[in-house]
C-alpha positions in Angstrom: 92.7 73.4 118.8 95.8 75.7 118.4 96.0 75.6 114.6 92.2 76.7 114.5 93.2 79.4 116.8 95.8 80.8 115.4 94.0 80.9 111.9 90.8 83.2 113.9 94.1 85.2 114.9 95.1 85.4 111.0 91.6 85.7 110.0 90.6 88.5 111.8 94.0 90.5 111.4 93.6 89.9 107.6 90.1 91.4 107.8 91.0 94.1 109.8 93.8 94.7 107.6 91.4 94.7 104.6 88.3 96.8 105.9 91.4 99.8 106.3 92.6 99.2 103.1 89.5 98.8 101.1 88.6 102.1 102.9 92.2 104.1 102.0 91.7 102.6 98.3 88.3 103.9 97.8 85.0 103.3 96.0 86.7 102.5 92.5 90.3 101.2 93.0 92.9 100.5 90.1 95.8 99.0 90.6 98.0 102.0 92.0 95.4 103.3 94.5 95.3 99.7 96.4 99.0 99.7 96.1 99.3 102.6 97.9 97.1 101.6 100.4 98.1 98.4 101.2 102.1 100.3 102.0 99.4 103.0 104.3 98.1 100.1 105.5 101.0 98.4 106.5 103.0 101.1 108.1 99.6 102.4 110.2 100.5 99.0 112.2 103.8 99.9 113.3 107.3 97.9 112.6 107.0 94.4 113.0 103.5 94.3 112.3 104.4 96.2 109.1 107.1 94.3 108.0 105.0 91.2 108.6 102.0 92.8 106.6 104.1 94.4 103.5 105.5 90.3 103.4 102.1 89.0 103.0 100.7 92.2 100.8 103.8 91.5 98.4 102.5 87.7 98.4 99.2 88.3 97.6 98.9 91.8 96.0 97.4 90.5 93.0 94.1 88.9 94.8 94.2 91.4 97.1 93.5 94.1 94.5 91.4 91.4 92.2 89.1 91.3 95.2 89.0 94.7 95.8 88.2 95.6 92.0 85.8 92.7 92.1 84.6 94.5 95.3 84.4 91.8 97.5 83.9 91.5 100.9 87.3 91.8 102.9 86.4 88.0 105.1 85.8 86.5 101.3 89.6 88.0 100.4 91.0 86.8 103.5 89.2 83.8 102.8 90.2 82.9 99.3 93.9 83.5 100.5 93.2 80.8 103.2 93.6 83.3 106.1 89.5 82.3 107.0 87.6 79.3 106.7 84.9 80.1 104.0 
């Protein structure tokens, strides 16, 4: 169905997404380092991707970088923000 679709379409955009940023924050990320990569991140894809991905970073910064600390697995960060089914 279309809603399953579109969430593969959000699920693998927020993995993408993820794998670059997990890679710009590096090994050991705090707070400021995946901050910084997530606005990289963001502007690497262009306007309105960008303005759609700095919306949803702003949203869920705080997992995002949780996750990242916690070194997870960017599909179990997408998941937990309900962008994958787990």
């Amino acid at each position: 169905d279309s809603v399953a679709q579109g969430r593969g379409i959000k699920c693998s955009l927020c993995t993408k997404a993820l794998k670059r940023i997990k890679k710009l924050a590096g090994d050991n990320p705090n707070e400021a380092a995946v901050a910084a990569a997530l606005q990289k991140g963001c502007r690497l894809l262009g306007r309105v991707m960008g303005k759609v991905c700095q919306q949803l970073m702003n949203k869920y910064q705080d997992q995002i970088t949780e996750g990242l600390q916690n070194g997870d697995m960017p599909r179990d960060i997408c998941s937990a923000m309900g962008f994958c089914r787990s």
